[in-house]
N, C-alpha and C positions, 0 to 999 in steps of 0.2 A: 804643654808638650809632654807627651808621654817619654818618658826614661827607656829607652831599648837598649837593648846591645850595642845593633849597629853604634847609636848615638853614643856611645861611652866607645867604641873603639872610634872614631873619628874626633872627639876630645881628645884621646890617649894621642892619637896623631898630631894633633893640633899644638899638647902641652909641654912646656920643660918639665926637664925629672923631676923637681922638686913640686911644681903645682901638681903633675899630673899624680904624683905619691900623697899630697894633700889630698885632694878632689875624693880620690878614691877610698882614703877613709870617711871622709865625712859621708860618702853613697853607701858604704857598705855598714856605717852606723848607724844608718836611715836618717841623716842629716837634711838631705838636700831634700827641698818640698815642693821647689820649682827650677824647671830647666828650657830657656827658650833659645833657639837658634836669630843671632840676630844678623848676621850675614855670614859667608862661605868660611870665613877665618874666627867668630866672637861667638860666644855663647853667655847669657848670664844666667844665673842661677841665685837660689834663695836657699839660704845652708840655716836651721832652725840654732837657735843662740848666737847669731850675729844681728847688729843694728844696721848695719848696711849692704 
């Protein structure tokens, strides 16, 4: 899935402060390599230097 705005403002909605302040460094370190919608409320994602 492509990374868009939208997709990062309906996370932002989605997350507590503390995730959604995480998430967003690791996007703007160009961390995250994959993002997939897995139903209306779940997202998962692949952040590069984590094992899971």
């Amino acid at each position: 899935m492509e990374i868009t705005r939208s997709k990062i403002i309906e996370i932002i909605s989605l997350a507590s402060g503390n995730s959604c302040s995480r998430g967003l460094d690791y996007y703007k370190s160009k961390k995250v390599t994959e993002l997939d919608k897995i139903n209306e409320t779940e997202y998962l994602s692949v952040v590069k230097g984590t094992k899971n």
